[in-house]
mmCIF file of the C-alpha atoms, coordinates in Angstrom:
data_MODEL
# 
_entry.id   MODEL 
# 
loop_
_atom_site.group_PDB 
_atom_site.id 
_atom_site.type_symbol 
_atom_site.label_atom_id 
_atom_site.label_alt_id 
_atom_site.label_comp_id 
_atom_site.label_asym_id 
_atom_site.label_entity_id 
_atom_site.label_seq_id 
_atom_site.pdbx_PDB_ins_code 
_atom_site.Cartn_x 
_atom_site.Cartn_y 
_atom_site.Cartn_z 
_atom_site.occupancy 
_atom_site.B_iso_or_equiv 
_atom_site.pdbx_formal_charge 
_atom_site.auth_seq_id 
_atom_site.auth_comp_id 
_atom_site.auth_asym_id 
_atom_site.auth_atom_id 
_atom_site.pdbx_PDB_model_num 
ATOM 1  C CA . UNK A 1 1  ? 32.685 149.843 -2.524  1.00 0.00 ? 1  UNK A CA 1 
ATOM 2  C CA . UNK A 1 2  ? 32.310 152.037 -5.538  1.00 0.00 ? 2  UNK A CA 1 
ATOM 3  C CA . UNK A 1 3  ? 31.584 155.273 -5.367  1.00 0.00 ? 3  UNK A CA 1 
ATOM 4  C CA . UNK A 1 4  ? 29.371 157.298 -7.958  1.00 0.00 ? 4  UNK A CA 1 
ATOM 5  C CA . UNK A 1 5  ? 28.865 160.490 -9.371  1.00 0.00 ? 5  UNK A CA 1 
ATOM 6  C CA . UNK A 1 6  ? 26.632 162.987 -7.746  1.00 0.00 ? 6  UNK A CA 1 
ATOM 7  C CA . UNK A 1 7  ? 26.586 165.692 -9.379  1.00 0.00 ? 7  UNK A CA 1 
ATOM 8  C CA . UNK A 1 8  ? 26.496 166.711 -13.486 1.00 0.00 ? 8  UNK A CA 1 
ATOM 9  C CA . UNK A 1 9  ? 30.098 168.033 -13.723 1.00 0.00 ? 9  UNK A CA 1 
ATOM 10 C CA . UNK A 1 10 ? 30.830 164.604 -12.036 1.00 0.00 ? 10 UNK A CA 1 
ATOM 11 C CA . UNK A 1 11 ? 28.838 162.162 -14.546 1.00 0.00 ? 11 UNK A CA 1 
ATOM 12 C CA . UNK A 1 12 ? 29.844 164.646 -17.276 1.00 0.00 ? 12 UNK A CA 1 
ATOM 13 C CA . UNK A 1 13 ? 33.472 163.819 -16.366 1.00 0.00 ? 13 UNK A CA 1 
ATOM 14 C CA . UNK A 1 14 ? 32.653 159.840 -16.321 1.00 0.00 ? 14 UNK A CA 1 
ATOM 15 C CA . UNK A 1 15 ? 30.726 159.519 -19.602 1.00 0.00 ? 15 UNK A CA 1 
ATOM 16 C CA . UNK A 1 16 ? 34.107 161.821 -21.177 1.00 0.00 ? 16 UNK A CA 1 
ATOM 17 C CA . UNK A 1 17 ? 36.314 159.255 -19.181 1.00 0.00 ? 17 UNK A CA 1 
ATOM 18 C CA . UNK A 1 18 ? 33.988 156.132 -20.609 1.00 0.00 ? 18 UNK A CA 1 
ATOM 19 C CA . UNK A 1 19 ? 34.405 157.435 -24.372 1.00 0.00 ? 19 UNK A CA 1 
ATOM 20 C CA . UNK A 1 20 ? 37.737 157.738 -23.733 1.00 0.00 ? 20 UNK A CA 1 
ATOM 21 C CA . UNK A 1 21 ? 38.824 154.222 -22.980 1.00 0.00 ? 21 UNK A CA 1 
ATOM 22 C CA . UNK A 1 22 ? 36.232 153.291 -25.613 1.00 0.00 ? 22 UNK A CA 1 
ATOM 23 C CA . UNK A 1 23 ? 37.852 154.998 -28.165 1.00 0.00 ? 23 UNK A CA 1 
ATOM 24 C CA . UNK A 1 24 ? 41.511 154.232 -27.135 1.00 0.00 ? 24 UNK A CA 1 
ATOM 25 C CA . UNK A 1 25 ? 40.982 150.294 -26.091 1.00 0.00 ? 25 UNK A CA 1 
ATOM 26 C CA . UNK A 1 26 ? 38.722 149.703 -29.903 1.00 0.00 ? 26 UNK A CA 1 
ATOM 27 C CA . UNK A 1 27 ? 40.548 146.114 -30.168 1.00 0.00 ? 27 UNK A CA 1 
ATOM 28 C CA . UNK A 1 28 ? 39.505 145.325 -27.054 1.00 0.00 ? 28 UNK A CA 1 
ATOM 29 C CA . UNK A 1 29 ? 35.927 146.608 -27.271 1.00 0.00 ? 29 UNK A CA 1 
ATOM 30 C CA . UNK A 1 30 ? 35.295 146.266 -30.763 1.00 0.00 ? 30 UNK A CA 1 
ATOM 31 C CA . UNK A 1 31 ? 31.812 146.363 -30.551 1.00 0.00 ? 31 UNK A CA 1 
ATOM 32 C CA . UNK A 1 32 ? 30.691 148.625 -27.894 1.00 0.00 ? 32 UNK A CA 1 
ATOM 33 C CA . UNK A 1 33 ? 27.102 149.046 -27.013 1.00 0.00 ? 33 UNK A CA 1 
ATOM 34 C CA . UNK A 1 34 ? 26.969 153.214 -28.476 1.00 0.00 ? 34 UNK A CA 1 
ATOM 35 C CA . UNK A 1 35 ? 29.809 154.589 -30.943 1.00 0.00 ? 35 UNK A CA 1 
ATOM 36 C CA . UNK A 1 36 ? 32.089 156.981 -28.845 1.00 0.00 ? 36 UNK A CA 1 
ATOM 37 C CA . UNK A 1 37 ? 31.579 159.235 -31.698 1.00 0.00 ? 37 UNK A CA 1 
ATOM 38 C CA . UNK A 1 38 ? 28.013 159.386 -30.927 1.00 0.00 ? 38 UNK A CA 1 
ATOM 39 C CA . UNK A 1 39 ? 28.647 159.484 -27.594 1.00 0.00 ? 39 UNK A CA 1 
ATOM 40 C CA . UNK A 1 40 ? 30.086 162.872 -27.801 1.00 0.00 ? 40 UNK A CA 1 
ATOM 41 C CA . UNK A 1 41 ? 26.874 164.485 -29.395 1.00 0.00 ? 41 UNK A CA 1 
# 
């Protein structure tokens, strides 16, 4: 079962971990649903 983030540091370190693998895996998400530029604002 998954487990999920409870506190900010933690979803902080998801949403960094999200971008990430956006930004490194663009052929195989080539059109995400937000910019992992944007993201990062």
């Amino acid at each position: 079962m998954a487990t999920f983030p409870r506190t900010e540091p933690e979803v902080l370190r998801l949403a960094q971990a999200i971008v990430n693998g956006l930004a490194t895996n663009a052929t195989v998400y080539p059109a995400p649903p937000a910019r992992a530029k944007r993201a990062t604002q």
